[in-house]
N, C-alpha and C positions, 0 to 999 in steps of 0.2 A: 504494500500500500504506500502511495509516496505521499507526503504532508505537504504542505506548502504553510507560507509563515507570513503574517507582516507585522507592524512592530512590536504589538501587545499577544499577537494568537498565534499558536499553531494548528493547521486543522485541514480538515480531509470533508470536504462536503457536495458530493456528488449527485445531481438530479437528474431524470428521465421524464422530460415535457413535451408533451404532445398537446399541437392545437391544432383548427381547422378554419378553412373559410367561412363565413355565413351560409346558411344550408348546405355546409359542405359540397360546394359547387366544385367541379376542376377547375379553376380558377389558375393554377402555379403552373402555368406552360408556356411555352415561348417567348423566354427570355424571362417570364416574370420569376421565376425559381432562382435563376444563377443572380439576379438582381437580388432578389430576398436574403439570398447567402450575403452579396456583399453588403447592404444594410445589416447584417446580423453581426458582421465579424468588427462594424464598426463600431457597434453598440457596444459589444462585449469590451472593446478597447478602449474605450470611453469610460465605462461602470469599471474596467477592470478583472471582471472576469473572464473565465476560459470557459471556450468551447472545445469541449472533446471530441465530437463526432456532431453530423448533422445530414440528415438525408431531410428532401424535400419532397414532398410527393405530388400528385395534380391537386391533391383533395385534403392533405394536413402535410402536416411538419413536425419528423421528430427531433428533441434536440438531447443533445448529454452534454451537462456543462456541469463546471466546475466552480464552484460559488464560495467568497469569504460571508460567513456566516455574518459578517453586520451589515451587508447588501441582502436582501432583502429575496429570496427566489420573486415573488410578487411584483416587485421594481424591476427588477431583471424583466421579466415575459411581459411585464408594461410596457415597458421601456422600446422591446424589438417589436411588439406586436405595434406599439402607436406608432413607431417611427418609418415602418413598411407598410402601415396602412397610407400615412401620408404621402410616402416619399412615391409609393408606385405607383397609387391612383393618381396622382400629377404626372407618371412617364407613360402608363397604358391607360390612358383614357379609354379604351374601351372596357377596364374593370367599374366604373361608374357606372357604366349602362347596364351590367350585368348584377350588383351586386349592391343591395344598398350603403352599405361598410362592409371591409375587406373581413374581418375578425368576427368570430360570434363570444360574446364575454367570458363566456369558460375557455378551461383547459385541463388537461389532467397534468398532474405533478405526482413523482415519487422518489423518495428517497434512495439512494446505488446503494445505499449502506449491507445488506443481505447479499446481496449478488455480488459476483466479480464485476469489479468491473470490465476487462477483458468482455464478458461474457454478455454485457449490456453493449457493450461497443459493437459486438458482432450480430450482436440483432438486430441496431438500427442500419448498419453497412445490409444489411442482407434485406431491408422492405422492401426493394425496386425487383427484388428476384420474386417475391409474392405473388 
């Protein structure tokens, strides 16, 4: 298990989040997916957190990230969900006409702590083989 540190903590805090578009529409195709990735890897470097793995699918998104426990998982998946709902619907304007907002307000969240990690990483690598 590797720890990571900053000045006051050391800690290991691993999450598996999955969200979707509004009615789970296919929505993440043609360019809007590889977009979504690089709003995501912006966020994380902005907040400071790591993404460990991330596949995109037409219909949801999973992610494994690696979070310091005084960021919030919550601000994290605000954070990427508000700023790729913004940023895309201004580049694909055709997501406006299909979708009334890009995100529907949930998501699921769970904890890596029971599982390997290895072992979570190879599940999300493997959804596009589904």
């Amino acid at each position: 298990m590797k720890y990571k540190s900053n000045r006051n903590i050391v800690f290991s805090c691993s999450y598996h989040v999955v969200f979707c578009p509004k009615y789970r529409r296919p929505v993440l195709v043609d360019g809007v997916d590889e977009r979504f990735k690089e709003i995501a890897w912006e966020v994380a470097d902005e907040l400071g957190f790591e993404i460990a793995e991330m596949e995109v699918m037409p219909d949801h998104v999973h992610l494994l990230l690696s979070i310091d426990p005084q960021l919030s998982i919550h601000r994290a998946i605000k954070r990427i969900k508000g700023r790729s709902s913004h940023d895309l619907r201004e580049e694909f304007p055709w997501l406006k006409s299909r979708i009334p907002t890009l995100w529907t307000n949930s998501y699921f969240v769970s904890t890596v702590g029971g599982a390997p990690l290895a072992q979570v990483r190879k599940y999300i690598e493997r959804q596009k083989e589904v």
